[in-house]
C-alpha positions as CSV (number, residue, x, y, z in Angstrom):
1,X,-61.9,-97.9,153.8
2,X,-63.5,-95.3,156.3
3,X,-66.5,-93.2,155.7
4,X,-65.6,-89.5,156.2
5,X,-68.5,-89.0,158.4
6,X,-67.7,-85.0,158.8
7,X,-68.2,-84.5,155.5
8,X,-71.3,-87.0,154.8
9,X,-73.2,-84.5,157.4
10,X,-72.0,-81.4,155.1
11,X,-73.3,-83.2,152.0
12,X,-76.5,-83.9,153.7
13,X,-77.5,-80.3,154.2
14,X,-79.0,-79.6,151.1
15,X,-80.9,-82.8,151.7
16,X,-82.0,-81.8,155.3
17,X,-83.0,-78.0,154.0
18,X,-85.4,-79.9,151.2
19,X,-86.7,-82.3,154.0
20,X,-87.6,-79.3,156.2
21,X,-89.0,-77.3,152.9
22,X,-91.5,-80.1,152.4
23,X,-92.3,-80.8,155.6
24,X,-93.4,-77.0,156.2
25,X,-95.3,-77.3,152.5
26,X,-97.1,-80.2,153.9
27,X,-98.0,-79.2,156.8
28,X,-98.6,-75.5,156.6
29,X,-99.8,-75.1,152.9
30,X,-103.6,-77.2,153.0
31,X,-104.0,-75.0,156.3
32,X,-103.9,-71.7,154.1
33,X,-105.7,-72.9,151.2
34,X,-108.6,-74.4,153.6
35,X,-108.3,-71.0,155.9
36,X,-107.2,-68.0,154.0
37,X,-108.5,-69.2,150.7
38,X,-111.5,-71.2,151.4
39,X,-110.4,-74.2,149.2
40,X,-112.4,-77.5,149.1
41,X,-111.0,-80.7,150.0
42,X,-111.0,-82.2,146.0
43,X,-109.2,-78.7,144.9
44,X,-106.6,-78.3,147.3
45,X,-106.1,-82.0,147.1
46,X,-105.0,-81.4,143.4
47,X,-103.0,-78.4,144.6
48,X,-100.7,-80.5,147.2
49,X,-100.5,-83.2,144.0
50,X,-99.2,-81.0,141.6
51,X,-95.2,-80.9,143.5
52,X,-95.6,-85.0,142.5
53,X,-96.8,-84.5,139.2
54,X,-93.8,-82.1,138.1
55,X,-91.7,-84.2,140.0
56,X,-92.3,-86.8,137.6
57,X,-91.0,-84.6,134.6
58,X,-88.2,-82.3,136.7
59,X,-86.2,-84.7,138.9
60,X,-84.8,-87.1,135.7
61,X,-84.7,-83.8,133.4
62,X,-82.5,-82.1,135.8
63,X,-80.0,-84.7,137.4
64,X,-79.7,-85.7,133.5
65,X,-78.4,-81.7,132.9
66,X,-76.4,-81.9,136.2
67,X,-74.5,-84.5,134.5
68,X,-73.7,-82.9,132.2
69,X,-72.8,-79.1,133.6
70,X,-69.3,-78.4,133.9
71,X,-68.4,-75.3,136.3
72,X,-66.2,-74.0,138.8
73,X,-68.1,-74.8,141.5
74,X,-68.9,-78.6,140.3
75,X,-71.7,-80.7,138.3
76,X,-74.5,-80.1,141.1
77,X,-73.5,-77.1,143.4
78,X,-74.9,-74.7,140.5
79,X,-78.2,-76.0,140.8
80,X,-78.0,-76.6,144.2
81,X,-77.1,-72.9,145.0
82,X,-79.1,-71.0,142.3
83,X,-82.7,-73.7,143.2
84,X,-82.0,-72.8,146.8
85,X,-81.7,-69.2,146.1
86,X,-84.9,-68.9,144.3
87,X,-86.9,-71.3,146.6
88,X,-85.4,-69.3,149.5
89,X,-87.0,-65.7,147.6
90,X,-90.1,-67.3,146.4
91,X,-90.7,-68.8,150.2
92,X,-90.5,-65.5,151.2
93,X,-92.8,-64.3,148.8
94,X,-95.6,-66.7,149.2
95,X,-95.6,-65.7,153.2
96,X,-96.5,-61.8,151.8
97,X,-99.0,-63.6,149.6
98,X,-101.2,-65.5,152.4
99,X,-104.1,-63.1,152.8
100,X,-107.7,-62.8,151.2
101,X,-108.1,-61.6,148.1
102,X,-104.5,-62.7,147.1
103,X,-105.6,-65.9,145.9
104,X,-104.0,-65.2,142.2
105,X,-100.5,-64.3,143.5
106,X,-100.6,-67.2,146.0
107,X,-100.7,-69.4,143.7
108,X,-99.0,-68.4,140.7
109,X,-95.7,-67.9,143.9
110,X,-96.1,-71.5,144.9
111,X,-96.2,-72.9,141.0
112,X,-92.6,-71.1,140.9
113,X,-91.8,-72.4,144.2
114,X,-92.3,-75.8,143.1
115,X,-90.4,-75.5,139.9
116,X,-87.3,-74.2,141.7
117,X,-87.6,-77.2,144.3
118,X,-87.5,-79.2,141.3
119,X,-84.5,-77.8,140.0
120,X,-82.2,-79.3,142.1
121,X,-83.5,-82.4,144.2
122,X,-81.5,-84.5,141.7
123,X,-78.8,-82.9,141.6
124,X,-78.3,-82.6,145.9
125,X,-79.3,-86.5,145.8
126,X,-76.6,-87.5,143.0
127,X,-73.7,-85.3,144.9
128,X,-73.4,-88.2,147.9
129,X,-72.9,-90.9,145.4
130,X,-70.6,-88.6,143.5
131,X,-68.0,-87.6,146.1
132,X,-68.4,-90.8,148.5
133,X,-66.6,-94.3,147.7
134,X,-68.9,-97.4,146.0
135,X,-68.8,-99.3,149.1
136,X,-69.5,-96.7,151.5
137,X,-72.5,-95.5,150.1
138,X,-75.4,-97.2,151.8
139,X,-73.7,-95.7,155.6
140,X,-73.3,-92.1,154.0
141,X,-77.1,-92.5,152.9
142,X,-78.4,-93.7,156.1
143,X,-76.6,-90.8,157.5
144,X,-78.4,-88.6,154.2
145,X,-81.7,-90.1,155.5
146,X,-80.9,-89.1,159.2
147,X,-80.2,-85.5,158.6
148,X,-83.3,-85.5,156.4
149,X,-85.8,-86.7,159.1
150,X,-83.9,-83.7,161.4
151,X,-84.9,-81.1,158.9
152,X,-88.4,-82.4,159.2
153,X,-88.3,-82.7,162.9
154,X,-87.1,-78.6,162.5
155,X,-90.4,-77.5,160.1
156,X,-92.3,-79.1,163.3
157,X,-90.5,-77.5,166.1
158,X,-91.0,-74.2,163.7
159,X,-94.4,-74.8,163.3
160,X,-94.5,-75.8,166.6
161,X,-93.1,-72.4,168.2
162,X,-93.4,-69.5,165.7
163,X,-97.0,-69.7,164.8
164,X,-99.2,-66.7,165.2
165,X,-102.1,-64.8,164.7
166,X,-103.8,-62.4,162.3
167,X,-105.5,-59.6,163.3
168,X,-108.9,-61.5,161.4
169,X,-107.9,-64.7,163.6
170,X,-106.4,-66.8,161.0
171,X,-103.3,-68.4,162.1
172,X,-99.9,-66.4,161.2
173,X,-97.2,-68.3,159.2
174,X,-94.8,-65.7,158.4
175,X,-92.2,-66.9,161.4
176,X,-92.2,-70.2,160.2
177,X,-91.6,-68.8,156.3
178,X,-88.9,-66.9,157.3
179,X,-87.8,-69.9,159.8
180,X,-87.3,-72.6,157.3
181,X,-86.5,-69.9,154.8
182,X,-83.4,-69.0,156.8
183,X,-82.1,-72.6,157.3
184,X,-82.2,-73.6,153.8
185,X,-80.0,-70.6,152.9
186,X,-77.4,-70.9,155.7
187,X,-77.2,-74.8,155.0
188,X,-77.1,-74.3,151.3
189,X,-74.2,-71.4,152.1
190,X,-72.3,-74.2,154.7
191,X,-72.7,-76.8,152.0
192,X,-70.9,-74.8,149.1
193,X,-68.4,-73.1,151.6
194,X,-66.9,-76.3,153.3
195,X,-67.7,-79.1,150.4
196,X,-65.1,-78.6,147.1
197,X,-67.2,-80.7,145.0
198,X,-65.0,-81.5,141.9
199,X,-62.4,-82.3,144.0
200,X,-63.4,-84.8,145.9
201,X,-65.9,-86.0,142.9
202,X,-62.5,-86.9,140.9
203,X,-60.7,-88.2,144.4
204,X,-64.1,-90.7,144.5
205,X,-64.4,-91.6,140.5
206,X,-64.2,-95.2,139.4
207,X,-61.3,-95.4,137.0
208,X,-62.0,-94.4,133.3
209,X,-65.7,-93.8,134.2
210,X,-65.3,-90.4,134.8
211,X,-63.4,-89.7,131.9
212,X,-65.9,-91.5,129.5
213,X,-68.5,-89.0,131.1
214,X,-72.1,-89.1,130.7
215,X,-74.4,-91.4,128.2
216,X,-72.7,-94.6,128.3
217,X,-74.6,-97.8,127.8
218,X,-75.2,-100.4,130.1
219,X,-74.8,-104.1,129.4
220,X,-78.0,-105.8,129.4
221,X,-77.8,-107.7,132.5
222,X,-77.5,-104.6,134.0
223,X,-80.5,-103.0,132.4
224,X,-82.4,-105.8,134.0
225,X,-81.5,-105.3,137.2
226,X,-81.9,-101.9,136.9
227,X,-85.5,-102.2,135.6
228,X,-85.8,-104.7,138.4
229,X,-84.7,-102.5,140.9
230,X,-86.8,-99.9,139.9
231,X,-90.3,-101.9,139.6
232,X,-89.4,-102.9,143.2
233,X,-89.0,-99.9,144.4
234,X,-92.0,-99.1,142.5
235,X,-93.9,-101.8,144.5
236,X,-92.8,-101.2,148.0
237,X,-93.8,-97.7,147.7
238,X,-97.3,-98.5,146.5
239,X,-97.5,-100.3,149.6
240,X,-95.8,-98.5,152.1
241,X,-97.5,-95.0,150.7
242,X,-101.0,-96.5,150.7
243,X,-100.9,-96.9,154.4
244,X,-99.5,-93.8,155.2
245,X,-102.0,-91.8,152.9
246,X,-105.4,-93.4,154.2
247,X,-103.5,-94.4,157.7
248,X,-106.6,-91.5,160.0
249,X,-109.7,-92.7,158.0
250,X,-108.8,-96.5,158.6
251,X,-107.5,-96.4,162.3
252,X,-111.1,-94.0,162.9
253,X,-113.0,-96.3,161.0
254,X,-111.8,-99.7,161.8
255,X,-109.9,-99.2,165.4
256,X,-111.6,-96.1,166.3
257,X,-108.9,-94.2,168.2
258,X,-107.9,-91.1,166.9
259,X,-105.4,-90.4,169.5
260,X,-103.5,-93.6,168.3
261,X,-103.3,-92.7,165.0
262,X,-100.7,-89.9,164.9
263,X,-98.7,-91.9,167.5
264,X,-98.3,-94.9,165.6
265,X,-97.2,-93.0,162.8
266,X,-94.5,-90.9,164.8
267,X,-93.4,-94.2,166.6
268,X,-92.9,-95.5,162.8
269,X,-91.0,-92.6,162.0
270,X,-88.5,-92.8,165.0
271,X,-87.8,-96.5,164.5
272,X,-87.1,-95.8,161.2
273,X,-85.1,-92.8,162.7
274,X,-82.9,-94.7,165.2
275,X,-81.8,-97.7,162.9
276,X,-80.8,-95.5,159.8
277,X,-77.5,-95.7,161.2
278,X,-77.3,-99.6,162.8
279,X,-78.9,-100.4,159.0
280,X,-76.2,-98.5,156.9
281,X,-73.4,-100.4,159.1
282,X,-75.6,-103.7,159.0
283,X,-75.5,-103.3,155.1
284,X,-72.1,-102.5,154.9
285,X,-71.7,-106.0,156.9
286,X,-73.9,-108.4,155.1
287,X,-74.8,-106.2,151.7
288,X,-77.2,-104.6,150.2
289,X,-79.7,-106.7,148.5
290,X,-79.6,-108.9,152.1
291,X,-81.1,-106.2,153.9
292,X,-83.4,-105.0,151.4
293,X,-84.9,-108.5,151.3
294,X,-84.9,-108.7,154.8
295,X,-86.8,-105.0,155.4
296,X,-89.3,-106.4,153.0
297,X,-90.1,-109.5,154.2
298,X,-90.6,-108.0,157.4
299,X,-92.9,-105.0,156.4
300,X,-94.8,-107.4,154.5
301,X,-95.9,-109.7,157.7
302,X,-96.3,-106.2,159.6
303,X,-98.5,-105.0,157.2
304,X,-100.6,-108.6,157.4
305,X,-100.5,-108.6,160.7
306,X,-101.5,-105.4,161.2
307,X,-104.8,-106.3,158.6
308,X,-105.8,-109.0,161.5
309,X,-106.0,-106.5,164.2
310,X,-109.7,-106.2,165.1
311,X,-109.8,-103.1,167.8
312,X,-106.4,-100.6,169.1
313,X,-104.1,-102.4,171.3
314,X,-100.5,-101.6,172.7
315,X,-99.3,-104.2,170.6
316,X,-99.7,-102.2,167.6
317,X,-97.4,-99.5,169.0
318,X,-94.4,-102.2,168.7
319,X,-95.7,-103.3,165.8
320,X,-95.0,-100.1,164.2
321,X,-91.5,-99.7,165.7
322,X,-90.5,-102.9,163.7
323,X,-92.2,-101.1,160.4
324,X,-89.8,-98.3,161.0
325,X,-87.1,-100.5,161.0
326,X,-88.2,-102.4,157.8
327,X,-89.0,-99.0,156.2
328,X,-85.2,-98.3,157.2
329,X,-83.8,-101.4,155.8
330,X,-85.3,-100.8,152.6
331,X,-84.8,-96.9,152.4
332,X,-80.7,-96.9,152.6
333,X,-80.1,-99.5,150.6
334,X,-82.8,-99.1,147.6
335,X,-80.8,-95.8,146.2
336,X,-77.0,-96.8,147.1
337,X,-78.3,-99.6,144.5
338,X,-79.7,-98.0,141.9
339,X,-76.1,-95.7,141.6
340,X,-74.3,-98.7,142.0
341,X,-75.1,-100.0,138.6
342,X,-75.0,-96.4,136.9
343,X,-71.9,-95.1,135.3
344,X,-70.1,-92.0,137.3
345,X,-71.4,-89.8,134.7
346,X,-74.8,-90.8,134.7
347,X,-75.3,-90.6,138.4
348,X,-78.0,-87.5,138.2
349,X,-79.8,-89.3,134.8
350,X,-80.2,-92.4,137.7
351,X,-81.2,-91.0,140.7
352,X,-84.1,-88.9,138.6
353,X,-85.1,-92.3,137.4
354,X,-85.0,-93.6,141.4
355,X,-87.2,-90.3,141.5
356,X,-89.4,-90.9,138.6
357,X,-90.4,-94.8,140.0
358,X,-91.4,-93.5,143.6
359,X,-93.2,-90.4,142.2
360,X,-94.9,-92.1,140.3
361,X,-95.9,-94.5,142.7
362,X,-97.3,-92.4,145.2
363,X,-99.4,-91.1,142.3
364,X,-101.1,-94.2,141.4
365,X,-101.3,-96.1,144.8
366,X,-103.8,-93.8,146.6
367,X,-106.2,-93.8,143.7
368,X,-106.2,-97.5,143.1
369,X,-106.1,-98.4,147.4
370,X,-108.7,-95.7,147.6
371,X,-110.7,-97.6,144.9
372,X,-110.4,-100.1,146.9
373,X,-111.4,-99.0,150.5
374,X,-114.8,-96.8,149.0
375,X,-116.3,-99.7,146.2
376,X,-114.8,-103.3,148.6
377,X,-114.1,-101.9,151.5
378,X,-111.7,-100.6,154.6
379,X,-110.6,-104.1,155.4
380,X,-108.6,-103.9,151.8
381,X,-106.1,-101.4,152.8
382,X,-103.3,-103.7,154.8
383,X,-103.5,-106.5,152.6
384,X,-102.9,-104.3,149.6
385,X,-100.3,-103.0,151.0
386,X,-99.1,-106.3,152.0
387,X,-99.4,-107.8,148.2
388,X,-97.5,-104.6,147.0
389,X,-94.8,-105.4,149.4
390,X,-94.3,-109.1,149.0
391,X,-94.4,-108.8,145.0
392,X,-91.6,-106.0,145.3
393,X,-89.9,-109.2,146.8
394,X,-90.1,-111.1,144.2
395,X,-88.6,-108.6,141.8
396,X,-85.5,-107.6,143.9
397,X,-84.8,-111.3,144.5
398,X,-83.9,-111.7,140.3
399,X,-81.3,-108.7,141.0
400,X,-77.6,-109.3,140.2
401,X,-76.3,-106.1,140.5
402,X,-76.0,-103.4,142.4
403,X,-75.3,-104.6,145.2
404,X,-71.7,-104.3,147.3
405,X,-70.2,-105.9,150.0
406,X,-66.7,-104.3,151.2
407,X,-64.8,-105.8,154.1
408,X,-65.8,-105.5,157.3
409,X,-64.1,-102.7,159.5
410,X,-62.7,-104.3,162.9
411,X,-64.3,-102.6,165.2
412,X,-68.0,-100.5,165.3
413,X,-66.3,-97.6,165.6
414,X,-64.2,-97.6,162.6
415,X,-67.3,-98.0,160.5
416,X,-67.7,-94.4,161.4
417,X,-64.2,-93.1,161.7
418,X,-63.8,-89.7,159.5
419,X,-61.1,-89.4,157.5
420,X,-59.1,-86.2,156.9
């Protein structure tokens, strides 16, 4: 069985428009609330929040309606065009609405803008599982994840090159709006125009699934591995998230190196970048669960090891190549998983509960490991995130399904041979 790479690259581009969405919300957003606005930190913090919070209640609401549209165009192309289309009017919008005195529209534009994100991040998620074999699935999302870190990589080259300057000296967006703006709507246009969605999602359905559609009821041993699956993802997020968040205030307080900071966290990214690929064909190889296991035992001793460190050394920047490798490991397989066990008709219901776990985890881990860093102490934050880890461990080691393990291809390069 061959992964139709072509066409895993056309299903990614709603994914790689929403990854360069967020990445310009993240980046560009606190600047205007701080600048334009003149926002306090504890305010705009609640402000960048709030996409998590309706996460929380959107993403499982609307993969649960995706599966059960019916239309021309498919189960999740309607949401994916008509969410695009609105978040691509509404980004437009909020550019018009950065200047003084506009506080009201600003942010009554970015609540809707956040709402039609919300619409259909399910929905573009669940359509890869829908139209792309069982055993295929953890190599068509490392190729997903790929294409998502691009359309970050593009918000940064945007922000990068079209920033400018207001005639009051506050820093001009509107290129980058219009930028990012632009790319979601020719890649949402590509997307519908090349991918016929109910075609291939009956060419792809297990036999009688499909036709029982949406709502059925798992057995209970899978239930418990789903609830397992889901506490570990849960877990490894906690961890994994708590680092990230309060990654500048520990390396300034406890290694003192600014400078070193951002670069560890990029040279994390690309490691995770440049085995997304080797991973999904690693997993295809030994299975799923294997490589999970193995990502987190690794991140775990990276995450100890990295609590030992007394002052910035070279060391850490390998250190944090292998975390982006472990990061990987655990990335492609933890969804592919989580589908696995679902019925075909219940794919959007599941990957808005995959949603719902990891939301809700990067919610609750910077409040409790910030607890922990003001009242005990900075020396708390990488053993934290080490216990989260290791105890996600223990979780996904009682799973029993989900997992897949097809044949291995003959050579590398039929792992990635496209079919017609």
């Amino acid at each position: 069985m061959k992964l139709n790479t072509r066409r895993t690259l056309l299903i990614g581009l709603a994914f790689f428009s929403i990854c360069a969405f967020w990445q310009m919300y993240d980046t560009i957003i606190p600047l205007i609330l701080r600048d334009t606005f003149h926002i306090g930190d504890s305010l705009a913090g609640a402000i960048m929040a709030a996409d998590n919070v309706l996460a929380l209640v959107m993403l499982p609401v609307f993969g649960r309606m995706s599966d059960r549209t019916d239309t021309r165009l498919g189960k999740r192309m309607p949401y994916i065009l008509c969410g695009t289309g609105c978040a691509v009017a509404l980004t437009l919008a909020l550019a018009g609405a950065d200047a003084p005195g506009r506080f009201p529209l600003f942010i009554t534009l970015l609540g809707l803008l956040l709402v039609a994100m919300g619409t259909y991040r399910s929905p573009a998620v669940a359509l890869m599982p829908d139209v792309t074999p069982k055993p295929l699935r953890s190599k068509a999302n490392a190729i997903i994840n790929l294409m998502g870190a691009l359309g970050g990589v593009y918000a940064l080259i945007a922000v990068r090159l079209l920033v400018g300057q207001h005639a009051d000296g506050r820093s001009n967006f509107t290129g980058v709006f219009v930028s990012v703006a632009a790319l979601m709507a020719v890649a949402v246009a590509l997307l519908v125009w090349r991918v016929d969605e109910n075609k291939l999602r009956k060419e792809n359905a297990d036999p009688g699934e499909e036709a029982a559609g949406p709502g059925g009821k798992l057995p209970p041993d899978k239930r418990r591995s789903l609830a397992l699956i889901l506490c570990s993802v849960a877990l490894w997020y906690m961890g994994y998230n708590a680092v990230t968040t309060a990654y500048s205030k520990y390396f300034t307080r406890m290694w003192g190196d600014l400078s070193g900071a951002a670069t560890c966290l990029l040279i994390a990214t690309g490691g995770a970048v440049v085995s997304y690929v080797p991973v999904g064909i690693l997993s295809s190889r030994f299975g799923r669960k294997k490589m999970i296991l193995l990502g987190v035992v690794i991140l775990a001793a990276c995450f100890a090891a990295a609590g030992m460190v007394k002052t910035f050394n070279a060391g850490l920047y390998v250190l944090f190549v292998v975390i982006g490798f472990a990061w990987a490991a655990i990335n492609v397989n933890s969804y592919p998983m989580v589908v696995e066990i679902s019925l075909s008709g219940d794919v959007g219901k599941y990957t808005g509960y995959y949603y719902t776990f990891s939301m809700a985890a990067q919610i609750l881990t910077p409040i409790l490991s910030g607890w922990l860093l003001e009242h005990v102490g900075y020396h708390t934050l990488f053993p934290y995130a080490a216990g989260m880890v290791a105890l996600a461990f223990v979780t996904m080691v009682f799973v029993r399904h989900g997992d897949n393990k097809p044949q291995a291809a003959k050579s590398l390069l039929e792992h990635f041979d496209a079919g017609d």
